[in-house]
Backbone atoms as SQL, in Angstrom:
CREATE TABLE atoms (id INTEGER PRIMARY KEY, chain TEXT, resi INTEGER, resn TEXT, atom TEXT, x REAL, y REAL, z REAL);
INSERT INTO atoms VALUES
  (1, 'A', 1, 'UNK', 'N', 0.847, -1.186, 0.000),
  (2, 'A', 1, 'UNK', 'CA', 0.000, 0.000, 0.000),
  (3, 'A', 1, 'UNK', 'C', 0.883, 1.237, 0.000),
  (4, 'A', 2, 'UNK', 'N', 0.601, 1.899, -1.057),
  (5, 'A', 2, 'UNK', 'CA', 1.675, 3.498, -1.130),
  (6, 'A', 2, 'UNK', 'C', 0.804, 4.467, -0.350),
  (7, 'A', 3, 'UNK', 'N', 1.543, 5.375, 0.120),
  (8, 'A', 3, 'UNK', 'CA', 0.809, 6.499, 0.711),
  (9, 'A', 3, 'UNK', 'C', 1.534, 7.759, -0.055),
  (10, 'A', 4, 'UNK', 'N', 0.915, 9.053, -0.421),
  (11, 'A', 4, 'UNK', 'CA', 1.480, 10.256, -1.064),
  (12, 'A', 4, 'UNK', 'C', 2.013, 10.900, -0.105),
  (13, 'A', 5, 'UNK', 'N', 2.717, 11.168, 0.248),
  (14, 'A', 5, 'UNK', 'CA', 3.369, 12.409, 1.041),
  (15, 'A', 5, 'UNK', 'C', 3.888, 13.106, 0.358),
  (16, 'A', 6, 'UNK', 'N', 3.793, 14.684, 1.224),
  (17, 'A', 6, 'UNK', 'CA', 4.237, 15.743, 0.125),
  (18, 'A', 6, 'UNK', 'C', 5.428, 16.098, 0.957),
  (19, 'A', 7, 'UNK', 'N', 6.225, 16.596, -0.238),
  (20, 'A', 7, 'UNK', 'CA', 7.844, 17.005, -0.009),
  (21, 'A', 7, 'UNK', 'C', 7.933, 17.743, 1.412),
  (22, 'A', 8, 'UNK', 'N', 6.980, 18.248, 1.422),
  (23, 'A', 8, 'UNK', 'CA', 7.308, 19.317, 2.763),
  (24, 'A', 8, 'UNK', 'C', 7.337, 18.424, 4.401),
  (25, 'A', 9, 'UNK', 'N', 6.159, 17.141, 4.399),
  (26, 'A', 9, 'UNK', 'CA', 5.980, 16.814, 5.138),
  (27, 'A', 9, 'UNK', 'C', 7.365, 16.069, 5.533),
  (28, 'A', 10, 'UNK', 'N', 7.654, 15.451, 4.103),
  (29, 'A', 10, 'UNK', 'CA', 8.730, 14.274, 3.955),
  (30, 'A', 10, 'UNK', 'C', 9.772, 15.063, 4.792),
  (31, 'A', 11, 'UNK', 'N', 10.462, 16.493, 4.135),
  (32, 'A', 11, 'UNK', 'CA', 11.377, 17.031, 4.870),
  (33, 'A', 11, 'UNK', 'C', 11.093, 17.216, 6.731),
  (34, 'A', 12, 'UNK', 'N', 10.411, 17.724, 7.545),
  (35, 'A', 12, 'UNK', 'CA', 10.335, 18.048, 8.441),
  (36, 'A', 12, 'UNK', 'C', 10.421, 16.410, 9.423),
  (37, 'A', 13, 'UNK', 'N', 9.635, 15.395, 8.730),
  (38, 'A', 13, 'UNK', 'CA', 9.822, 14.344, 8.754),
  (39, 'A', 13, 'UNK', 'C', 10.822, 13.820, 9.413),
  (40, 'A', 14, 'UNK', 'N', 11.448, 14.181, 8.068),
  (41, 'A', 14, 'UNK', 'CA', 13.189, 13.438, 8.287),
  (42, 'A', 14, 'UNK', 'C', 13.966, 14.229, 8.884),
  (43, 'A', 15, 'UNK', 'N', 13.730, 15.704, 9.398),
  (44, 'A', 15, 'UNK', 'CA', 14.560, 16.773, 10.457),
  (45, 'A', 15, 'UNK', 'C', 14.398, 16.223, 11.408),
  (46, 'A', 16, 'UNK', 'N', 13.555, 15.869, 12.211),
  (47, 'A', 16, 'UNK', 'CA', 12.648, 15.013, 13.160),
  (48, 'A', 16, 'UNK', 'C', 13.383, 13.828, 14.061),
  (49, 'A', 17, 'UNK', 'N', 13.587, 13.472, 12.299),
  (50, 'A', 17, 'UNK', 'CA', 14.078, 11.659, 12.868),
  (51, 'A', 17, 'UNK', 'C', 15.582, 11.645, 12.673),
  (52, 'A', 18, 'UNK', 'N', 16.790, 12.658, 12.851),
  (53, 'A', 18, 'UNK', 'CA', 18.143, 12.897, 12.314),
  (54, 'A', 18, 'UNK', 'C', 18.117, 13.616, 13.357),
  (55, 'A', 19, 'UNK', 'N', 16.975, 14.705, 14.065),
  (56, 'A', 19, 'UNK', 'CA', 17.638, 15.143, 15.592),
  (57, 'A', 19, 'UNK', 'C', 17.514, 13.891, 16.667),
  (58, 'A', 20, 'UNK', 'N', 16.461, 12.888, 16.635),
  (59, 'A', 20, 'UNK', 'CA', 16.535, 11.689, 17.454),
  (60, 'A', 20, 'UNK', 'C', 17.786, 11.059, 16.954),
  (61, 'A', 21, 'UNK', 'N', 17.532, 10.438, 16.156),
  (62, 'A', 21, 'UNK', 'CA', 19.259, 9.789, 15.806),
  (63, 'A', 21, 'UNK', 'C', 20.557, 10.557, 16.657),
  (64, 'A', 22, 'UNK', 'N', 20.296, 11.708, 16.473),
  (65, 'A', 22, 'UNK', 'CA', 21.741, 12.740, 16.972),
  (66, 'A', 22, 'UNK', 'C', 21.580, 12.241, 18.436),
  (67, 'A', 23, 'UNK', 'N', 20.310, 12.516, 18.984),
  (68, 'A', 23, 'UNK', 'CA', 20.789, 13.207, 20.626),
  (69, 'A', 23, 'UNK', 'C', 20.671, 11.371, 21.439),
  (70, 'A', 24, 'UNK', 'N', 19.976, 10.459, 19.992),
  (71, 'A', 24, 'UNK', 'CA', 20.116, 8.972, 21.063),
  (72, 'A', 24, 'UNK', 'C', 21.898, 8.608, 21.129),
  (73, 'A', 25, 'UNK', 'N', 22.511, 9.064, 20.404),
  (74, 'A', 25, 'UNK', 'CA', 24.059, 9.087, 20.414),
  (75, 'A', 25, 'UNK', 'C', 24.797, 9.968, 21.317),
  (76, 'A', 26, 'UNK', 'N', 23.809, 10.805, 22.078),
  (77, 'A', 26, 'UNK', 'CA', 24.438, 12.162, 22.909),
  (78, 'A', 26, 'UNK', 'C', 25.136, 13.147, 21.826),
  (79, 'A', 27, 'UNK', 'N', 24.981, 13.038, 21.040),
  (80, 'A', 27, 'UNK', 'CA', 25.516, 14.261, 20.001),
  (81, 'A', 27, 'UNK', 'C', 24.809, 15.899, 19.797),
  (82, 'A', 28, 'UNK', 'N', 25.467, 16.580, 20.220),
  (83, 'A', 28, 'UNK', 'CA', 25.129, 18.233, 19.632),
  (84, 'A', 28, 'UNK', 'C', 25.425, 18.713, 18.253),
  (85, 'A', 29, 'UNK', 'N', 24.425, 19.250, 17.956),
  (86, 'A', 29, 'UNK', 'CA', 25.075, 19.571, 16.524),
  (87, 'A', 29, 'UNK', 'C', 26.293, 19.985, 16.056),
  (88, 'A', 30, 'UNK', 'N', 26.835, 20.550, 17.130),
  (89, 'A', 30, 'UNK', 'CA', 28.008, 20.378, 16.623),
  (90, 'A', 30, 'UNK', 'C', 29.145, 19.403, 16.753),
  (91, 'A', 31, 'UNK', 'N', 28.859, 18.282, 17.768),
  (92, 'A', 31, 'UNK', 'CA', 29.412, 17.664, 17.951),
  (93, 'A', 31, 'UNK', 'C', 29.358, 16.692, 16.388),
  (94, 'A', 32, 'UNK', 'N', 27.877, 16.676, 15.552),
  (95, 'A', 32, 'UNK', 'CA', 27.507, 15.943, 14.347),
  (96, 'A', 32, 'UNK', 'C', 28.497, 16.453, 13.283),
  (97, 'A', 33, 'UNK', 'N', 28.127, 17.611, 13.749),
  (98, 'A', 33, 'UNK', 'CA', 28.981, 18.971, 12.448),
  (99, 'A', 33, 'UNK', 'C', 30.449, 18.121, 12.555),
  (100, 'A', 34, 'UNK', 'N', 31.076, 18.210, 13.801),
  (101, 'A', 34, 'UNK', 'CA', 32.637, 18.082, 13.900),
  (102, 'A', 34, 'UNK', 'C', 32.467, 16.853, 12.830),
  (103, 'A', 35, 'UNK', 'N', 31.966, 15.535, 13.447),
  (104, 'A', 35, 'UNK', 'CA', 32.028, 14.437, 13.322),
  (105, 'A', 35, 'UNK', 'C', 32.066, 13.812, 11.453),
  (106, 'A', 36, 'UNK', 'N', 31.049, 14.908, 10.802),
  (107, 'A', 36, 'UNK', 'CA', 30.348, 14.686, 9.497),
  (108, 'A', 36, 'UNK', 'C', 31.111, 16.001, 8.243),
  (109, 'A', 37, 'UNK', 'N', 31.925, 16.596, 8.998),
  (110, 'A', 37, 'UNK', 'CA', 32.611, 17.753, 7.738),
  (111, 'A', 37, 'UNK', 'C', 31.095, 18.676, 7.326),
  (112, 'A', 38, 'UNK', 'N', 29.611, 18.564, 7.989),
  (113, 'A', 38, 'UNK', 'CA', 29.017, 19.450, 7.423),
  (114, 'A', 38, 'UNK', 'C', 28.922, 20.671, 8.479),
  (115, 'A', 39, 'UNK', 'N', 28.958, 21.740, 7.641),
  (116, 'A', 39, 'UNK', 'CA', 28.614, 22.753, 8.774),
  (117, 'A', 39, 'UNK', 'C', 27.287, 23.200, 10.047),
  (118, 'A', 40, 'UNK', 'N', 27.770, 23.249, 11.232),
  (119, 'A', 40, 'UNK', 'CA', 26.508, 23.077, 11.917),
  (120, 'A', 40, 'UNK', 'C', 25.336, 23.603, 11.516),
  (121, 'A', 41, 'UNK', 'N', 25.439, 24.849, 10.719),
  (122, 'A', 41, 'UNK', 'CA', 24.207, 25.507, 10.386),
  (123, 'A', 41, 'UNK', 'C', 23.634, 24.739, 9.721),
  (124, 'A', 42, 'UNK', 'N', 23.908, 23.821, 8.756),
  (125, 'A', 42, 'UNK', 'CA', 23.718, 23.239, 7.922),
  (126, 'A', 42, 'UNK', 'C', 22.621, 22.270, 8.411),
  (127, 'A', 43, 'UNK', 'N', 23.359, 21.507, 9.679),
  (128, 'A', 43, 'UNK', 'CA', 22.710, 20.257, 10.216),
  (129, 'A', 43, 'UNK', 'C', 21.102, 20.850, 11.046),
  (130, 'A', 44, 'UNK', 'N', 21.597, 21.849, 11.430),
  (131, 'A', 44, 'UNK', 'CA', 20.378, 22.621, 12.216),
  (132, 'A', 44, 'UNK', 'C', 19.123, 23.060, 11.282),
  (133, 'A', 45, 'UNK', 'N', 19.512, 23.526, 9.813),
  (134, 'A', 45, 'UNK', 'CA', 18.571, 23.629, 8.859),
  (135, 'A', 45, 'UNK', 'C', 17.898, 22.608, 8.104),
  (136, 'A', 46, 'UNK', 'N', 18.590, 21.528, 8.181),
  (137, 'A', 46, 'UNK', 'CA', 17.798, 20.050, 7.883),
  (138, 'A', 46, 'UNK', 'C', 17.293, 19.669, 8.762),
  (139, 'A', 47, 'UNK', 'N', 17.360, 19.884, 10.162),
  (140, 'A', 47, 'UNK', 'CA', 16.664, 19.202, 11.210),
  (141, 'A', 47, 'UNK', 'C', 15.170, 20.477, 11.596),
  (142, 'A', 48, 'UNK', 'N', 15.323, 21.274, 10.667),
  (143, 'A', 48, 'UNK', 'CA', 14.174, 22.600, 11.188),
  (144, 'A', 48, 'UNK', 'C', 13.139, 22.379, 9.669),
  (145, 'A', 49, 'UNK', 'N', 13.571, 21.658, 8.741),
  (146, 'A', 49, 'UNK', 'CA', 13.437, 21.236, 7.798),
  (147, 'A', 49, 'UNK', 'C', 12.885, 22.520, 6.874),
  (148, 'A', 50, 'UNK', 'N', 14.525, 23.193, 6.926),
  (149, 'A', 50, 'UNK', 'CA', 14.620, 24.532, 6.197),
  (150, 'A', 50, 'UNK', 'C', 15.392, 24.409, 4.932),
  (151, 'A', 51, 'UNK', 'N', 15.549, 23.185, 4.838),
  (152, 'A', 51, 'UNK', 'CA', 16.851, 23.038, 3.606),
  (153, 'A', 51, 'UNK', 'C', 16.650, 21.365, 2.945),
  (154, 'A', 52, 'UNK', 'N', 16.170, 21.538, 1.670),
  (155, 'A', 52, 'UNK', 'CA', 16.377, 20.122, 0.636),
  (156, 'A', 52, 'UNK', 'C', 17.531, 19.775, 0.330),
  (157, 'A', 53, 'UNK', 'N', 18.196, 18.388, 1.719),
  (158, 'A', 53, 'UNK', 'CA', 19.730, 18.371, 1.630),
  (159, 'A', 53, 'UNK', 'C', 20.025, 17.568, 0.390),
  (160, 'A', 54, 'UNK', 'N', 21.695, 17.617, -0.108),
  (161, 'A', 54, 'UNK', 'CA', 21.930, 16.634, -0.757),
  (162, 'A', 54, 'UNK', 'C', 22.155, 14.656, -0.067),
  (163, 'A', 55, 'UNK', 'N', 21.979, 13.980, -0.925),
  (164, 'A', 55, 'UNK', 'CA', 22.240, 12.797, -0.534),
  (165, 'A', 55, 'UNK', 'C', 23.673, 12.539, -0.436),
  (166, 'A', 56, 'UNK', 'N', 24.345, 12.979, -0.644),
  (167, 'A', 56, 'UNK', 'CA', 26.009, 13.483, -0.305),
  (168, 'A', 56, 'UNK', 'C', 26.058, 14.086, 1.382),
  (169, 'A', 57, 'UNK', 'N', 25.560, 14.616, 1.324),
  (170, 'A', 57, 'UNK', 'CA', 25.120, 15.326, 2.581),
  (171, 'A', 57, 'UNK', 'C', 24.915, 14.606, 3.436),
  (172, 'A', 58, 'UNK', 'N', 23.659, 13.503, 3.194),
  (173, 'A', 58, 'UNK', 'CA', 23.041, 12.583, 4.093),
  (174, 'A', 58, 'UNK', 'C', 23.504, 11.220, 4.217),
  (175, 'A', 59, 'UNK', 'N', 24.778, 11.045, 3.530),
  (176, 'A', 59, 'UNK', 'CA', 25.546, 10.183, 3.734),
  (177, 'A', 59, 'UNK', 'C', 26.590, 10.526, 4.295),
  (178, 'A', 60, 'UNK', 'N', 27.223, 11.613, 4.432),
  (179, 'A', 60, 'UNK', 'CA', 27.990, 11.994, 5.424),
  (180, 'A', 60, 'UNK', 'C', 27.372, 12.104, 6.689),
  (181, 'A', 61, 'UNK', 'N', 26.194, 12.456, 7.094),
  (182, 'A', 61, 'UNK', 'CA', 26.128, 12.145, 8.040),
  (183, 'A', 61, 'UNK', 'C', 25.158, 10.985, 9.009),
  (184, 'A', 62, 'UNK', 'N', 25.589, 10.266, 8.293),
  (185, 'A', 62, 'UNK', 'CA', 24.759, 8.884, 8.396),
  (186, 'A', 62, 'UNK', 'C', 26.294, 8.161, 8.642),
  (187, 'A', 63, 'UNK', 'N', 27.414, 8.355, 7.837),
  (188, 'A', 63, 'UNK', 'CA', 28.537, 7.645, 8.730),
  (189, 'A', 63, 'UNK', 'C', 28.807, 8.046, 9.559),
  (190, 'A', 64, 'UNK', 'N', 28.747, 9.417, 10.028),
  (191, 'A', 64, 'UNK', 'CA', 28.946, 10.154, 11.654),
  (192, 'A', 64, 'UNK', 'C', 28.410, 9.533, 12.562),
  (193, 'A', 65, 'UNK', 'N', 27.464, 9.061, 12.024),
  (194, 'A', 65, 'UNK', 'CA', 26.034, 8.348, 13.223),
  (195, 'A', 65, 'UNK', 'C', 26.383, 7.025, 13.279),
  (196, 'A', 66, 'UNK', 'N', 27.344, 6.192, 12.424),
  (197, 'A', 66, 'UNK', 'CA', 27.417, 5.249, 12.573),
  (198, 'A', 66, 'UNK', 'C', 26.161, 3.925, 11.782),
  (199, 'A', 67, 'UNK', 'N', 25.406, 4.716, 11.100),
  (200, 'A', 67, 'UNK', 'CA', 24.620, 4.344, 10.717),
  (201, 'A', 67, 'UNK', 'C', 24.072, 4.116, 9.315),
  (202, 'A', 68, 'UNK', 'N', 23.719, 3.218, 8.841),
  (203, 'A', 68, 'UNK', 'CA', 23.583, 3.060, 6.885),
  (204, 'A', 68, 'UNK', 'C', 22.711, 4.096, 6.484),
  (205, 'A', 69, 'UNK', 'N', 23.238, 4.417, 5.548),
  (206, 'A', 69, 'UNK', 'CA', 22.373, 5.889, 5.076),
  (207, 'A', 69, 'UNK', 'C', 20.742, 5.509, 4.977),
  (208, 'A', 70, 'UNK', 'N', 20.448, 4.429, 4.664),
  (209, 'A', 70, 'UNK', 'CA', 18.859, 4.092, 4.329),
  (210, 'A', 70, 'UNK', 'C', 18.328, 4.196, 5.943),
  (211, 'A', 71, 'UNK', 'N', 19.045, 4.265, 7.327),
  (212, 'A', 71, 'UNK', 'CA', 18.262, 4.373, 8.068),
  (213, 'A', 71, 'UNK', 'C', 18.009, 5.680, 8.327),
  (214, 'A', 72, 'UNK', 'N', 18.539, 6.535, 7.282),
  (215, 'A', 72, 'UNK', 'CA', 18.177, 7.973, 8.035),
  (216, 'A', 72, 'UNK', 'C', 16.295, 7.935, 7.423),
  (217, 'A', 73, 'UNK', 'N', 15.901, 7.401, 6.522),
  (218, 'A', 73, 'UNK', 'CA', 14.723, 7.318, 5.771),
  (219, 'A', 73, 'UNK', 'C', 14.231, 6.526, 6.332),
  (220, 'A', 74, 'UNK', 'N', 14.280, 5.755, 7.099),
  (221, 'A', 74, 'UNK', 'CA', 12.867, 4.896, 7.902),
  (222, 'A', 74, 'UNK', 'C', 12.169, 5.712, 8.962),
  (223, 'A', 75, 'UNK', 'N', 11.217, 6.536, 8.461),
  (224, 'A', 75, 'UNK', 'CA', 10.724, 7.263, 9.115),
  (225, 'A', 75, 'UNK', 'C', 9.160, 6.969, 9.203),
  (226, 'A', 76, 'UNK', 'N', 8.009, 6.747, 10.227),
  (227, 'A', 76, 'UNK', 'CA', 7.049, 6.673, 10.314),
  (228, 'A', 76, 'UNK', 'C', 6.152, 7.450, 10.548),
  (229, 'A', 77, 'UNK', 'N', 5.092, 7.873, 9.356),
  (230, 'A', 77, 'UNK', 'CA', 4.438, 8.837, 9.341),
  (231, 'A', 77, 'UNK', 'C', 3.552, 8.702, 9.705),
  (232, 'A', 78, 'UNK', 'N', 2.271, 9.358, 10.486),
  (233, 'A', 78, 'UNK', 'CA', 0.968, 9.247, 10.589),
  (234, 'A', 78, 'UNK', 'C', 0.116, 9.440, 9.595),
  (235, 'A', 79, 'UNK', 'N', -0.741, 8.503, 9.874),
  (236, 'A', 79, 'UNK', 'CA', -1.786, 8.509, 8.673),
  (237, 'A', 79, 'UNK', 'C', -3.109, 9.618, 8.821);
């Protein structure tokens, strides 16, 4: 069963579920920033879901996290 979600939701979404990821690791953004070469502002504007990151992006910091990039996308939406 597909469900439509719209881009906007998708983003805030996934800001959402990348600040849980961060802080279940004890990480501050900048501690992510240090960790991932992206700049903190950066990480703070994907997590406010102010910015359509690259997947370059989200694979850098998905190895920071220790984590396969496809889990930054398992995100569960309400219906």
């Amino acid at each position: 069963m597909s469900m439509d979600i719209s881009e906007d939701i998708f983003l805030k979404e996934l800001g959402v579920h990348l600040r849980k990821l961060r802080e279940k690791n004890s990480l501050s953004q900048q501690d992510l920033a240090n960790d991932s070469s992206v700049p903190k502002i950066q990480i703070g504007r994907i997590e406010r879901a102010e910015v359509n990151t690259t997947v370059k992006t989200l694979v850098k910091i998905a190895n920071a996290l220790n984590i396969e990039p496809k889990e930054l996308f398992e995100i569960v939406f309400k219906k």
